[in-house]
C-alpha positions as CSV (number, residue, x, y, z in Angstrom):
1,X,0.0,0.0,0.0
2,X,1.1,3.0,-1.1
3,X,2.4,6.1,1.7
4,X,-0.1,8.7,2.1
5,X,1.6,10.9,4.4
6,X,0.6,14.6,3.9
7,X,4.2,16.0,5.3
8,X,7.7,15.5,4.9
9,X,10.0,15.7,7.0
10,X,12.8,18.2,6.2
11,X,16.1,19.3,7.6
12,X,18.7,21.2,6.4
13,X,22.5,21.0,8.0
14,X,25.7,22.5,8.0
15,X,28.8,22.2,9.3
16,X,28.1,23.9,12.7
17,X,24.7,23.2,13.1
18,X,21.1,21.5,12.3
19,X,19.9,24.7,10.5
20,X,16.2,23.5,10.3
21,X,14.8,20.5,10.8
22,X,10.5,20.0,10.8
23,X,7.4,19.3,9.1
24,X,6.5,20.3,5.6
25,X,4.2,20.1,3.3
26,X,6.3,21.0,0.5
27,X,10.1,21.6,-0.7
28,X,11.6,23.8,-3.6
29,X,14.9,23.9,-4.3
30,X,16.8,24.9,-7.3
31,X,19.1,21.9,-8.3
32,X,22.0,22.0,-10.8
33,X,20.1,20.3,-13.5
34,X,17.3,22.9,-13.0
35,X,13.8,23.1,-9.8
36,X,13.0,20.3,-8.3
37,X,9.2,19.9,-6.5
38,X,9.3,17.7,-3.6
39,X,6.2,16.4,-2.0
40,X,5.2,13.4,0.3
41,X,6.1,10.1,-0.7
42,X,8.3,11.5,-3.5
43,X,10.5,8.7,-5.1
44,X,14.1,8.5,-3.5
45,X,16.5,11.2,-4.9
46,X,20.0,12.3,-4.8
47,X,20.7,15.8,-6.2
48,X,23.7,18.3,-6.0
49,X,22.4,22.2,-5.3
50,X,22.9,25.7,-6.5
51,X,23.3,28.5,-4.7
52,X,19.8,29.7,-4.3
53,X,16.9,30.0,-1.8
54,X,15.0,26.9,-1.1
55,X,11.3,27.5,-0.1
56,X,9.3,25.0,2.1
57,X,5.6,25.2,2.6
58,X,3.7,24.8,6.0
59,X,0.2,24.8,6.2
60,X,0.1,27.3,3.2
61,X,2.9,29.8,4.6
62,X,5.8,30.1,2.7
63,X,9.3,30.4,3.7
64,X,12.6,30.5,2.4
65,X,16.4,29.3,3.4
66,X,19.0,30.6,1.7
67,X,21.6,27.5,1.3
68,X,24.9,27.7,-0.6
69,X,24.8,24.5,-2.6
70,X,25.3,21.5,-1.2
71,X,23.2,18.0,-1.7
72,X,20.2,16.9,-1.2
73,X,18.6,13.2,-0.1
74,X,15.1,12.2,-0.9
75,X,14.6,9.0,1.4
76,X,11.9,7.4,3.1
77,X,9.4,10.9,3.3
78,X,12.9,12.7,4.6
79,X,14.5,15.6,2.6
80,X,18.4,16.2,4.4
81,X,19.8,18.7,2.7
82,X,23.5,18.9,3.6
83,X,25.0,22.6,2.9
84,X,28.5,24.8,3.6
85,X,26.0,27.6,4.5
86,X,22.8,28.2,5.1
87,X,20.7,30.9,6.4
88,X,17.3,31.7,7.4
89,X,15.6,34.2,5.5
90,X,14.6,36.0,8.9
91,X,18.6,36.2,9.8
92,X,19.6,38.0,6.5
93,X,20.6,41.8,6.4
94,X,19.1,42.9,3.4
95,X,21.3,46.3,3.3
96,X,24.3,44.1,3.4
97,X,23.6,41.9,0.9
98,X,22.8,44.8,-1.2
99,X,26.3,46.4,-0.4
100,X,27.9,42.8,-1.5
101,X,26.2,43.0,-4.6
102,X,27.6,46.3,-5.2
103,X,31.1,45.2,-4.0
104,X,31.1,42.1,-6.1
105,X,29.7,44.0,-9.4
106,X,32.4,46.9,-9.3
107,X,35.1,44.5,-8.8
108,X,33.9,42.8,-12.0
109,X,33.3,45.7,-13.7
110,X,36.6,46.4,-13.4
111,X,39.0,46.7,-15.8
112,X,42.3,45.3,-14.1
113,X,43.3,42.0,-14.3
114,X,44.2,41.6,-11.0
115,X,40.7,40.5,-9.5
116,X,40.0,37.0,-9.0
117,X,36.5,36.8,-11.5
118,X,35.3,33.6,-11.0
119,X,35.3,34.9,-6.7
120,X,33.7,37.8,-7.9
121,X,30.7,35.8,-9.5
122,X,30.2,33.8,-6.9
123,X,30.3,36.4,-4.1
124,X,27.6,38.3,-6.6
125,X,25.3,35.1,-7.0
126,X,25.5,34.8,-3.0
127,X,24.7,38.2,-2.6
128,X,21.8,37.9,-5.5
129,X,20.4,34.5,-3.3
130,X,20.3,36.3,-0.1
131,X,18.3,39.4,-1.6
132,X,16.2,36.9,-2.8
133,X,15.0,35.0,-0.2
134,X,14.9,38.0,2.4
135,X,12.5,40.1,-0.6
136,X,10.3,36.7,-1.5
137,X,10.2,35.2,2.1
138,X,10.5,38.5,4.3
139,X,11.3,37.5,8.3
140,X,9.2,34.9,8.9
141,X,10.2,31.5,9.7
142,X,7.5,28.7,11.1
């Protein structure tokens, strides 16, 4: 018979610590071969991640984590996400991120050849994620 479990368990850890770990009704998160949807009873999965926000749902709330690639595990109604970083969209400073974004886009802007660009793109996309998630997901965190 076939698992008809409305939630899913998910947690997400780094290095230092369990970052989130709960109940969910639903998990987005943007792998490298493009979104992946992950709902209850959802086949066993192995995926690397990109830099980007992933979004959980919870009794029709949305909220967002901002995780810096990683993997992720589909397994027995489980999603483990396992990250360098990750951050809660209620923990971001949006001003900051903003002032990395501006930090990362002059140094690639400009025209010496003493930056480091591919350091420069990826501080940019992490400062691109984090504006993200705090402007789609706000504080909140259930």
């Amino acid at each position: 018979m076939a698992d008809t479990k409305k939630t899913i368990q998910l947690e997400i850890i780094t290095p230092d610590a369990s970052v989130f770990k709960g109940e969910v009704d639903f998990v987005l998160v943007r792998a490298l071969d493009g979104d992946l949807g992950i709902m209850p009873s959802h086949a066993p999965l192995l995926a690397s991640l990109q830099i980007w926000p992933l979004m959980y749902e919870k009794d029709h709330d949305r909220n967002g984590i901002f995780v810096v690639g990683g993997f992720l595990e589909v397994k027995n109604n489980t999603v483990t996400v396992i990250t360098p970083n990750a951050e809660l969209s209620g923990s971001i400073d949006r001003k900051r991120a903003e002032e990395a974004k501006r930090r990362a886009e002059k140094r690639l802007n400009a025209k010496t050849q003493d930056i480091d660009v591919e350091r420069a793109q990826l501080a940019l996309h992490r400062a691109i994620g984090r504006i993200v998630t705090v402007t789609q997901y706000g504080k909140k965190i259930k």
